[in-house]
C-alpha positions as CSV (number, residue, x, y, z in Angstrom):
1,X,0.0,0.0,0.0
2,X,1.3,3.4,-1.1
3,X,2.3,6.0,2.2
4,X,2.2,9.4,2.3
5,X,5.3,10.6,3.8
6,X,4.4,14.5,3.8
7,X,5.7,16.1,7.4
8,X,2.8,18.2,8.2
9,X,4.2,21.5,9.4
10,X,1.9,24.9,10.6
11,X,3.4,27.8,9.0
12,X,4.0,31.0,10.9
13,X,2.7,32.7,7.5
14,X,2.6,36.7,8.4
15,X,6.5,35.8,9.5
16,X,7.1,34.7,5.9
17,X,7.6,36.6,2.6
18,X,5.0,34.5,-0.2
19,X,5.0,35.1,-3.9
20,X,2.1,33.5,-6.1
21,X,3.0,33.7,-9.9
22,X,-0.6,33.8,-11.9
23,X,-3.3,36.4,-11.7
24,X,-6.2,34.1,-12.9
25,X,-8.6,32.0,-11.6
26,X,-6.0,29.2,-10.1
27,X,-3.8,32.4,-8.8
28,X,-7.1,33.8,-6.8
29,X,-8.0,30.5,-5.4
30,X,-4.5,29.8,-4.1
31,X,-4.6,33.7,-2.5
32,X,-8.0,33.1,-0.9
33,X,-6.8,29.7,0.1
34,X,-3.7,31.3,1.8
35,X,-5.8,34.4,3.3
36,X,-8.4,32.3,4.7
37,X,-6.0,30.6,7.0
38,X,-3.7,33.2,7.5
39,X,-5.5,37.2,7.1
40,X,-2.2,38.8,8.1
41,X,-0.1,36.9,5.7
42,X,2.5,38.9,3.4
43,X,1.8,38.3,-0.8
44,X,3.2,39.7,-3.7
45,X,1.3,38.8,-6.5
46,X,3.2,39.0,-10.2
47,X,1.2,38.5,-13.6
48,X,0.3,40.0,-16.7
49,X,-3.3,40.9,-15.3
50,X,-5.2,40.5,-12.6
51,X,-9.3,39.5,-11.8
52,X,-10.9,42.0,-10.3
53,X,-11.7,39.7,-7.6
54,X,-8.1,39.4,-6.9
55,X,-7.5,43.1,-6.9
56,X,-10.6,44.0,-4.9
57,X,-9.0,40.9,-2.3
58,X,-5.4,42.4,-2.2
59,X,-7.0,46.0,-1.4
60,X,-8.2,44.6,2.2
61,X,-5.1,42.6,2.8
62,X,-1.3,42.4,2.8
63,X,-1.0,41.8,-0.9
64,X,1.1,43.8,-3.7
65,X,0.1,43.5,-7.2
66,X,2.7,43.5,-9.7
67,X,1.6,43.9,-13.4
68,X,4.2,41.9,-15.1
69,X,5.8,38.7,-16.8
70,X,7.6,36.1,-14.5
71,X,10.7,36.5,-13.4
72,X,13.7,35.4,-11.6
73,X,14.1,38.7,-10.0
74,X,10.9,38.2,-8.2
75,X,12.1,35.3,-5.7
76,X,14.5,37.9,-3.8
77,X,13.5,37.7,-0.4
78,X,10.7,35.1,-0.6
79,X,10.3,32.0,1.4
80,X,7.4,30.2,-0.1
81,X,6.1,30.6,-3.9
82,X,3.3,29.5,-5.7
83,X,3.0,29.3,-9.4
84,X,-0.4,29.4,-10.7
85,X,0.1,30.6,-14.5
86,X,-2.0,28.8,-17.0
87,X,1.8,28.3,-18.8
88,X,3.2,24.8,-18.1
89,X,7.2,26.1,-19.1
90,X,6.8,29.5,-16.7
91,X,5.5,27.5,-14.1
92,X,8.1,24.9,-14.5
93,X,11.0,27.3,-14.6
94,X,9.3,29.0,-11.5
95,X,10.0,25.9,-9.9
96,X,13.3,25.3,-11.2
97,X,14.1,28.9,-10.0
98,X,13.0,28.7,-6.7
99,X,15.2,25.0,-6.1
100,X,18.2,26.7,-7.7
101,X,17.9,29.1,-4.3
102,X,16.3,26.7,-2.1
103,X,12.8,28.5,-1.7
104,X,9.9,26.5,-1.0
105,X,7.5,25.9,-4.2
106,X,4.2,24.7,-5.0
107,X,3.5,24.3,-8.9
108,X,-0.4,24.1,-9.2
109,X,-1.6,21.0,-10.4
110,X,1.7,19.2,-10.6
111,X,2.7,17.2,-7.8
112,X,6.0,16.4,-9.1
113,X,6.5,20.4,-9.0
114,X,5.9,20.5,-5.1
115,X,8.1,21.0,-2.0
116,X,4.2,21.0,-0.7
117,X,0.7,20.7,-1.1
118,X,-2.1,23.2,0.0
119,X,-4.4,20.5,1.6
120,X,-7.8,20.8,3.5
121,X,-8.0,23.3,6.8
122,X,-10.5,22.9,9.4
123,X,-10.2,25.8,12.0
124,X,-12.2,26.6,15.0
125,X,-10.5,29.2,16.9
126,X,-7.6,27.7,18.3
127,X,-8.1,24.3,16.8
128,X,-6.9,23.5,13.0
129,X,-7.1,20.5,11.4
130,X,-5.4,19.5,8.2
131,X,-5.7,17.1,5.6
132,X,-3.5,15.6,3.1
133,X,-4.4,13.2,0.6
134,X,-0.6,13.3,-0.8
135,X,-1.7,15.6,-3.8
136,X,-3.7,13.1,-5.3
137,X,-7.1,13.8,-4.5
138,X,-8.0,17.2,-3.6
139,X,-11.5,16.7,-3.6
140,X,-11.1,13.5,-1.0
141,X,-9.2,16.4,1.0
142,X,-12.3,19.0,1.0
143,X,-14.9,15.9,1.9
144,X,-13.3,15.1,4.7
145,X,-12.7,18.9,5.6
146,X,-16.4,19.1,5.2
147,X,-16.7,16.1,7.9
148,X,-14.5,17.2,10.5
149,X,-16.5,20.9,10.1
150,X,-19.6,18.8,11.0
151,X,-17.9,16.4,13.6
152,X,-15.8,18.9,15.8
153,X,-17.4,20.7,18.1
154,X,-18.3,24.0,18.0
155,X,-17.1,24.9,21.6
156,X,-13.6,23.3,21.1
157,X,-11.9,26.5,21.9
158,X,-13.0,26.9,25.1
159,X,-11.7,23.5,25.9
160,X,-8.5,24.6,24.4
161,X,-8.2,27.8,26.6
162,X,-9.2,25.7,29.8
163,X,-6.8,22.7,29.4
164,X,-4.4,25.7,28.8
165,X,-5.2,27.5,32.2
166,X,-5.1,24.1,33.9
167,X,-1.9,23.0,32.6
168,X,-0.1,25.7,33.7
169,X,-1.1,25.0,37.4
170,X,0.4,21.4,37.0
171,X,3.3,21.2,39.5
172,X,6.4,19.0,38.2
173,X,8.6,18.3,35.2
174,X,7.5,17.4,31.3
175,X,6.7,14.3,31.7
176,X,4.4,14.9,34.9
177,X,2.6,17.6,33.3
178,X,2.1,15.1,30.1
179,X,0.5,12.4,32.2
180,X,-1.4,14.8,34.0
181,X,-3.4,16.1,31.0
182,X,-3.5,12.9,29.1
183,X,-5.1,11.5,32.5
184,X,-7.6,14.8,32.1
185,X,-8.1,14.5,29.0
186,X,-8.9,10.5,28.6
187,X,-12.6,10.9,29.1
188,X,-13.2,13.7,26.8
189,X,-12.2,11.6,23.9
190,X,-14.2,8.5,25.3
191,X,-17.4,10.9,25.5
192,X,-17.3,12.2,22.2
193,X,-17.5,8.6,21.1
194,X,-20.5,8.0,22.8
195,X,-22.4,10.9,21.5
C-alpha cells in the first residue's frame, strides 16, 4: 500500500515573505486559500493581469500586485512561492528557480513540482485540522474537511483555553505535566464517542 510521507508542518505565514505567480482563476483560489487561513499573511502577486476579484481581495489585505511577466528577480527575499500561471514552461522554470535558491514551491496542479501541497483546513478558533491526501485527490481532502466541520465541536476552543489555564497550574517536570493532561483528557475523547 502506497504511504504518504508528507511532514505536516503549521506555517507562521505573516513571519514569511509568499509570492504567487498567476493572476487568474488558479492564482485567486490559491490567495483566498492562503488568506483564509492566515488574514495577516504577506503576498506579492506577479502576472500579466489580474481578476478584479483578486485586486478587490489584495486592497483589504497584505497583498502587492505587480503587473508583469515572471521573473527570476521576483524570488529575492521570498520564502514560499506558488505558481499558478495557465503556462506549463513558466510554471516549471518558477519551480526550477525557486530549487536553484532553495525556496519553498508549490507548482499548481503538478505534484512532481511541489516542495508542498495546499491541503484541507479545518479551524475553530484555536483548533486546526489539516488534511492531506498526498496531492492526489484534492476533492477526498475538501470531503473530509467538510466532515471534520460537521464532527468537531463548536465549543472546542474553550476547551483549548481551559486545558491551557489548567496546565499551567500542573506542579512537576515534562513528563508529569504530560501524564497529568493525558489522564484529564482521557474521558473527553471517550465521551465524544458515545455521543
Amino acid at each position: 500500500m502506497e504511504r504518504n510521507n508528507l511532514y505536516p508542518v503549521f506555517l507562521k505565514v505573516a513571519n514569511l515573505k509568499i509570492l504567487i505567480v498567476g493572476g487568474g482563476n488558479v492564482g485567486l483560489e490559491k490567495l483566498g486559500f492562503l488568506l483564509k487561513s492566515s488574514p495577516d499573511a504577506e503576498v506579492q502577486m506577479v502576472a500579466l493581469d489580474f481578476l478584479e476579484a483578486t485586486t478587490n481581495l489584495a486592497k483589504s489585505h497584505k497583498v502587492t500586485l505587480i503587473e508583469a511577466a515572471y521573473d527570476k528577480k521576483y524570488l529575492e527575499g521570498k520564502h514560499m512561492v506558488i505558481a499558478a500561471t495557465d503556462n506549463i514552461p513558466v510554471n516549471e522554470q518558477v519551480y526550477h528557480d525557486c530549487r536553484a535558491k532553495n525556496i519553498l514551491v508549490n507548482v499548481a496542479d503538478n505534484p512532481p513540482f511541489c516542495d508542498f501541497y495546499m491541503g484541507g483546513i479545518v479551524t475553530k478558533g484555536n483548533v486546526k485540522v489539516a488534511i492531506s491526501t498526498n496531492g492526489k485527490s484534492p476533492t477526498t481532502a475538501k470531503r473530509l474537511r467538510q466532515f471534520f466541520e460537521d464532527v468537531i465541536p463548536e465549543n472546542i476552543d474553550d476547551m483549548v483555553k481551559n486545558l491551557n489555564q489548567y496546565r499551567k497550574t500542573i506542579k512537576g517536570d515534562f513528563e508529569t505535566k504530560v501524564e497529568t493532561l493525558n489522564e484529564f483528557t482521557k474521558g473527553l475523547v471517550a465521551k465524544n464517542k458515545k455521543d
